[in-house]
C-alpha positions as CSV (number, residue, x, y, z in Angstrom):
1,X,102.7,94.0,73.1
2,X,102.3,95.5,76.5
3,X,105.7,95.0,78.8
4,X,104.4,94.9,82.1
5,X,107.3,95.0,85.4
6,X,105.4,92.9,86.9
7,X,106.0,93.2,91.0
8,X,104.8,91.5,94.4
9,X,105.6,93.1,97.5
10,X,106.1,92.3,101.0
11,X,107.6,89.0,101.2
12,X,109.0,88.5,104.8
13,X,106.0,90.1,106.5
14,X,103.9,87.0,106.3
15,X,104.2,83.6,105.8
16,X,101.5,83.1,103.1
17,X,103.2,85.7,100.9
18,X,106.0,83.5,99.1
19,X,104.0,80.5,98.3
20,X,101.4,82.9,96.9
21,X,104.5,84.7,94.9
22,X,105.9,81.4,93.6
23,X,103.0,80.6,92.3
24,X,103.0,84.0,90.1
25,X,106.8,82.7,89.5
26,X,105.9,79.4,87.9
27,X,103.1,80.7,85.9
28,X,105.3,83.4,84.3
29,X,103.6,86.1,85.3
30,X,105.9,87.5,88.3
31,X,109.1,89.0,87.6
32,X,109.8,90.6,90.5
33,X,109.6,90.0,93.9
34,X,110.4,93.0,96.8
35,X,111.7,91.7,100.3
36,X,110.8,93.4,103.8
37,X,114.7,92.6,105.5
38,X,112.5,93.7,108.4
39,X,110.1,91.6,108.5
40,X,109.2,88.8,111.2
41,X,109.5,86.1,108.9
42,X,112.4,87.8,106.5
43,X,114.8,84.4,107.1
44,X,111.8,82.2,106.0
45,X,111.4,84.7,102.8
46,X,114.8,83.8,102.3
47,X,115.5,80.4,102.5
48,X,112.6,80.0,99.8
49,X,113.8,82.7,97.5
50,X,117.5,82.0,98.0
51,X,119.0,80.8,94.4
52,X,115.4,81.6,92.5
53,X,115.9,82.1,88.9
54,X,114.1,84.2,86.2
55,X,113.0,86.7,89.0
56,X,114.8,90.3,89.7
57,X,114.7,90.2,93.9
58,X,114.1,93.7,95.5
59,X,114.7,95.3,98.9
60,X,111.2,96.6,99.6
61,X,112.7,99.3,102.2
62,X,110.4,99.4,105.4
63,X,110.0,102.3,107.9
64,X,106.4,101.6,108.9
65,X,104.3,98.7,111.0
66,X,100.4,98.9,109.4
67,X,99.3,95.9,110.8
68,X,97.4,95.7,114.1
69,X,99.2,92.4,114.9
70,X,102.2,91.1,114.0
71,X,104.5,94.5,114.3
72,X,107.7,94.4,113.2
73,X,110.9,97.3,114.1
74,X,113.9,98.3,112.6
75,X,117.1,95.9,112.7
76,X,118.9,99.2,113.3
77,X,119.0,101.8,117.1
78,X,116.4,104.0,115.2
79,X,115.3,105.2,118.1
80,X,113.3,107.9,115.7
81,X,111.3,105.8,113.9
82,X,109.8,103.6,116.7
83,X,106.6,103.9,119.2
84,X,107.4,103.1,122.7
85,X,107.5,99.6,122.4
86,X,110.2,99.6,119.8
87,X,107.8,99.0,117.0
88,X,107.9,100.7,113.6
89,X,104.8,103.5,113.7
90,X,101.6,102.6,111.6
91,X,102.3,104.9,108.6
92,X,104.8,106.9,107.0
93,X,102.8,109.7,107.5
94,X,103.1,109.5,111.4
95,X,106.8,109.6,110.8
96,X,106.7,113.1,108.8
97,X,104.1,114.2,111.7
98,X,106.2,113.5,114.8
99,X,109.9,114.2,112.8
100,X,112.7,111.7,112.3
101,X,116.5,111.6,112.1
102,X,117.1,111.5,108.4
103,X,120.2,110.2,110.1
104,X,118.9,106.9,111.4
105,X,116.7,106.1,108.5
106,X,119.6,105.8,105.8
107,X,121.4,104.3,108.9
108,X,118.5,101.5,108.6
109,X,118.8,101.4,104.9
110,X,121.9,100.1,104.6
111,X,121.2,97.3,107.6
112,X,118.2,95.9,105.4
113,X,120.1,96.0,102.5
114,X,123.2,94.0,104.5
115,X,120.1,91.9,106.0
116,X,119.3,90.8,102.6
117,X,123.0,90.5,101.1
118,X,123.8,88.5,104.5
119,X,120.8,86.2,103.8
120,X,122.2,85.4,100.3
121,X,120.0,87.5,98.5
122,X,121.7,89.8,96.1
123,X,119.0,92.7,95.5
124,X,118.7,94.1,92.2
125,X,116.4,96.7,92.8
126,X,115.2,99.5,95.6
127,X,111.6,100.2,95.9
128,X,109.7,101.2,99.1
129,X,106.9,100.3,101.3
130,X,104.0,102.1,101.5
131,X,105.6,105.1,99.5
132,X,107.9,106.3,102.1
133,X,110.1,108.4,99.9
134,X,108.2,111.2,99.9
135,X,109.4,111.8,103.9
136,X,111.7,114.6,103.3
137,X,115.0,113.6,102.4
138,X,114.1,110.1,102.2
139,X,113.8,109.8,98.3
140,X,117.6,111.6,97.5
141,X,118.9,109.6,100.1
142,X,117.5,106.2,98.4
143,X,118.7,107.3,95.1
144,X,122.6,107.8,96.3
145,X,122.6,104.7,98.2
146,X,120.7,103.0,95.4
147,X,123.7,104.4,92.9
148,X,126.8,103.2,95.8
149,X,125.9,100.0,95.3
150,X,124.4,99.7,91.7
151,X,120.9,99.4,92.1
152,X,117.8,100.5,90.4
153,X,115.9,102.6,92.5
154,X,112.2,101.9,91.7
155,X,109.6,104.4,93.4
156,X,105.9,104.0,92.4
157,X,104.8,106.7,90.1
158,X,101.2,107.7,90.6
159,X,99.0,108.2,87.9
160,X,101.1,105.8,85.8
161,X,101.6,102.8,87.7
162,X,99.1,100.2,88.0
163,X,97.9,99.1,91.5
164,X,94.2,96.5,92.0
165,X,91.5,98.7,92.8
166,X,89.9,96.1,95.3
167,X,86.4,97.4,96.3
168,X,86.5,96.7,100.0
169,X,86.0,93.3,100.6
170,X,84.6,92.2,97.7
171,X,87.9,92.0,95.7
172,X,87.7,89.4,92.3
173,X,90.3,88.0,90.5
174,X,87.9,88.3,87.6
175,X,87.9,91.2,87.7
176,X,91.1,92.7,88.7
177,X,92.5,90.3,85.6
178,X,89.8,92.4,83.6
179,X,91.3,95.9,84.8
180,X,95.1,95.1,84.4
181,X,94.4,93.9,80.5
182,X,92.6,97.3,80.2
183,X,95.3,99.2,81.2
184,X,97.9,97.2,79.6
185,X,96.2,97.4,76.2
186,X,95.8,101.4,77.1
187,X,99.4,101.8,77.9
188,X,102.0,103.1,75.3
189,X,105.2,101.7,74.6
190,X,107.3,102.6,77.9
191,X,107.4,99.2,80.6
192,X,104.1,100.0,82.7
193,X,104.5,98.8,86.2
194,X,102.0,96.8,87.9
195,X,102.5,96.5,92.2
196,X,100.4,93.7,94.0
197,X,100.7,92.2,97.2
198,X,99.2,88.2,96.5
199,X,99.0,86.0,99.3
200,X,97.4,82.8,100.0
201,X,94.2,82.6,102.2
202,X,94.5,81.2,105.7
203,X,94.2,81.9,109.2
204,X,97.4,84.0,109.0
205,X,96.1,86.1,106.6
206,X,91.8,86.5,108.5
207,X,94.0,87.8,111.3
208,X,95.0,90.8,109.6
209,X,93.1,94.0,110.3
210,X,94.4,97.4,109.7
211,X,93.3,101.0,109.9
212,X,90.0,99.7,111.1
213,X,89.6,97.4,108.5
214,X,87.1,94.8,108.9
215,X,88.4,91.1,109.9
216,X,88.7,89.2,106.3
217,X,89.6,92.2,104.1
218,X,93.0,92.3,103.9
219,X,92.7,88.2,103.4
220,X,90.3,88.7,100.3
221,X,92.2,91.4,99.1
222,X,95.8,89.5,98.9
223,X,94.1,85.9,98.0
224,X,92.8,87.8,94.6
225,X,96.0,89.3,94.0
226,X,97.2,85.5,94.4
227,X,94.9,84.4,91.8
228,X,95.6,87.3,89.4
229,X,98.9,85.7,88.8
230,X,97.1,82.6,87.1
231,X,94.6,83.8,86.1
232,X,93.4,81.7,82.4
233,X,93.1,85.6,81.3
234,X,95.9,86.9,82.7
235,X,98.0,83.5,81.1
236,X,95.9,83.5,77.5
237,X,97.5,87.2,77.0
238,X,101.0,85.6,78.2
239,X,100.5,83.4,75.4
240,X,99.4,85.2,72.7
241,X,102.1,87.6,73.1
242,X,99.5,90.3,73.8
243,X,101.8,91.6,77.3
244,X,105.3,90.5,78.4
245,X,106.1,90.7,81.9
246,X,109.5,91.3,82.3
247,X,112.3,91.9,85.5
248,X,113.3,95.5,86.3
249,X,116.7,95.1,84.9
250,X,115.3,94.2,81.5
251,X,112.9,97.3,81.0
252,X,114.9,100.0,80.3
């Protein structure tokens, strides 16, 4: 049996996110579900998840804006870590390019993480978006507020994590379902973790264009992660008892 810590990010930057995440919930398949406090439609995340059982709820700690349109800022005076407009920059790595106050960005940790507890969510888990921690002094600074407030800090770890490799546009359920049962029947016995970022297709979602990405790729990219989640593969292997997912809190 593979134990996958199963994981959808980004709730609270889009609206098509949580019903695309629920759906992952009800099938089984998601466990646990990371929350931008940041994000324009954070309180809308919130209301939906508020209360939600069998998941483990994450703050998905935010210091970046990718998306052409919407943006989204700090809920902190970060006056670092915004563009002129008061907007989050594009990338992390614009951030470690142009400096920051290491200062202001723990500063901003702990007002998404009272964001969240405010909201009634009670987070069990740390992770980050877009990798962030590597920003120097980011990734210590996570870790002791992470242990203050007894959380799991949960960084990505390259080269044994599992991300879909989407092809450009052409992304398949098919045959991301294909590649995570690959890897999960390659993996040993440590908890494998598996990050995807499902969301439902709409007009919300053909807006989205980033990093001169072409209109409809970041749509057909999240709408297969969406129907990863069901997938009859994806649930057959549920069922057999050939993977378990399973919430942060119960893999180590």
């Amino acid at each position: 049996m593979a134990r996958l810590i199963t994981r959808a990010d980004d709730a609270g930057s889009y609206r098509a996110a949580i019903p695309a995440m629920l759906e992952g919930v009800r099938a089984g398949t998601l466990k646990n579900l990371s929350v931008m406090a940041c994000g324009l439609f954070f309180r809308e995340a919130a209301n939906d998840l508020r209360g939600l059982e069998g998941v483990d709820i994450g703050l998905h700690f935010c210091l970046n804006s990718e998306f052409d349109a919407p943006r989204w800022g700090p809920i902190s005076s970060a006056p670092s870590l915004t563009d002129a407009d008061g907007f989050f920059l594009p990338r992390p790595l614009d951030l470690h390019e142009r400096g920051f106050h290491l200062g202001e960005v723990l500063a901003e940790l702990a007002a998404q993480f009272e964001a969240m507890t405010d909201a009634g969510l009670h987070p069990a888990y740390i992770d980050t978006h877009m990798g962030l921690d590597w920003l120097a002094g980011v990734r210590s600074g996570i870790a002791e507020f992470a242990a203050r407030k007894g959380l799991l800090f949960a960084p990505m770890t390259p080269g044994l994590d599992w991300q879909p490799d989407y092809a450009g546009a052409s992304a398949s359920a098919d045959r991301l379902a294909e590649a995570l049962l690959s890897a999960a029947e390659a993996a040993d016995s440590e908890p494998k973790l598996v990050v995807t970022h499902p969301a439902a297709s709409g007009p919300e979602m053909a807006a989205l264009t980033h990093f001169g990405s072409p209109p409809g790729e970041i749509e057909g990219n999240r709408e297969a992660d969406r129907r990863l989640w069901t997938h009859p593969r994806l649930a057959a292997a549920l069922a057999s008892g050939a993977v378990e997912p399973i919430r942060w809190t119960e893999a180590f």
